[in-house]
N, C-alpha and C positions, 0 to 999 in steps of 0.2 A: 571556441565552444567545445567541451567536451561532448565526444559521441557514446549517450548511455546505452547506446545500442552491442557494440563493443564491449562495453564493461559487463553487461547482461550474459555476451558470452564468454568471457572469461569468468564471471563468478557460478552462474547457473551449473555446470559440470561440477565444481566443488560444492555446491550446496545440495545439488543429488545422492553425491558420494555419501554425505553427511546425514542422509536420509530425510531431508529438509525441502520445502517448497519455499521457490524464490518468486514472494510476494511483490516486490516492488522496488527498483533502484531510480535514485533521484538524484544529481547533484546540484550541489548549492552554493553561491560566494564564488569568488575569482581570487588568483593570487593566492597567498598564503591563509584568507581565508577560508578556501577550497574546502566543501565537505561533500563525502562519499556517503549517503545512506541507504543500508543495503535492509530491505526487511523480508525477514525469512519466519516460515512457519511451516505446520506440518499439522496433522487431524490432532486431537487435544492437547495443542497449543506447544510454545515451548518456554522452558525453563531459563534462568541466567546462566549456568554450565555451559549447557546447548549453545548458547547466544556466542558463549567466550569461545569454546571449542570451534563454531565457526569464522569468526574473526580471526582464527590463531591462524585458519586454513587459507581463508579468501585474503589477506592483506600478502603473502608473496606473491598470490598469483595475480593481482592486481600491479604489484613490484616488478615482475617478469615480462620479459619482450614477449610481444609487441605491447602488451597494456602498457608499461609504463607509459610511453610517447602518446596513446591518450587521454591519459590523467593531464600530463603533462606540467609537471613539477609537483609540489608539495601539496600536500592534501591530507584530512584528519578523516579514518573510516569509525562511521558508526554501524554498526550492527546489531537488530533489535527484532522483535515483532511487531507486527502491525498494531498490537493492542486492541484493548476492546472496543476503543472508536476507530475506527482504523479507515484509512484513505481509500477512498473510489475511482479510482484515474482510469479503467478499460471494463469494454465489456462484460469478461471474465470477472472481475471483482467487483461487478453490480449483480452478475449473475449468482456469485458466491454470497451474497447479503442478504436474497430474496426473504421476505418473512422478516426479515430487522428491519429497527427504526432508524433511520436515515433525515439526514439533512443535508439538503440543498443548496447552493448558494447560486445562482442565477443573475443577468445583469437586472439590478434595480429592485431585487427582493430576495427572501430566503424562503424556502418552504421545508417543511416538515411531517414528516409522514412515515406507515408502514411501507415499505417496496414490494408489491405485489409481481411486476415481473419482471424480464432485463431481455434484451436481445441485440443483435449487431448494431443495433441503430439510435434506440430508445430504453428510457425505461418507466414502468408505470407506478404510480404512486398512489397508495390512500392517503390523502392529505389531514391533517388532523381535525379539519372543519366537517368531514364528511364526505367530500369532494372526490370524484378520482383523476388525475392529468397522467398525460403522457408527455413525456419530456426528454424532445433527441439531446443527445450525449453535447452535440456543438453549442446547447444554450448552456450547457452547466462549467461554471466556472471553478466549482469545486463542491467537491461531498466527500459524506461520511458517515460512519455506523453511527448512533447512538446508542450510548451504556445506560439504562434507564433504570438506576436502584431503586427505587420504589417496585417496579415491576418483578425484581429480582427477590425481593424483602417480600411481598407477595405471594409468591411463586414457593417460596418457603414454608408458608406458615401448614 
């Protein structure tokens, strides 16, 4: 099992350098399947330049002792932004959502809602029925922002 903890410190210093906030590293597949997804961002967002400029950075020093030994062989790095739906995996990244719309995915149902607040533990939800829940972090099997075009198309006129 690769330690993404490890790789976190190896890429996090070059993505500082770069003037960049390291959102999120995850790996995926075994084998030659192996992928590195590294998401980096920064206050109004980042461009594909950005993206390349740091892939060009972070793939030696992910190649460099000691990281290589825990890749530990061949692996494909993607490097991106989080986008506008973008993953909720900690604390911090439900804290950074507050006020967006969010979806759920919990055992046996999904919920959907504005995110009212976040804290080490939980976080609270306007559900779109009306409803408000609070929901510790250990029921959620997965979330994520919502891009809600209508809202945006709106928000325009």
């Amino acid at each position: 099992m690769t330690d993404v903890a490890a790789i976190v410190a190896a890429v996090e210093p070059v993505v500082g350098a770069l003037g960049l906030d390291l959102y999120d590293v995850e790996v995926t597949g075994s084998g030659r399947a192996k992928v590195v997804r590294v998401l980096v961002d920064r206050e109004g967002g980042v461009d594909l330049d950005t993206v390349g400029r740091a892939a060009e950075q972070i793939s030696p020093a992910l190649d460099s002792e000691p990281f290589a030994r825990v890749i530990n062989g061949a692996y494909a790095l993607e490097v991106s932004s989080p986008g506008l739906e973008r993953p909720l995996r900690r604390p911090d990244h439900f804290r950074g959502a507050v006020g967006s719309t969010v979806s759920v995915k919990l055992p046996g149902r999904r919920v959907r809602g504005v995110l009212l607040a976040a804290d080490d533990e939980a976080l609270d939800l306007a559900l779109d029925d009306g409803t408000a829940e609070r929901i510790p972090y250990s029921e959620v099997a997965q979330a994520r922002t919502v891009f809600e075009w209508g809202a945006e198309k709106a928000a325009k006129r």
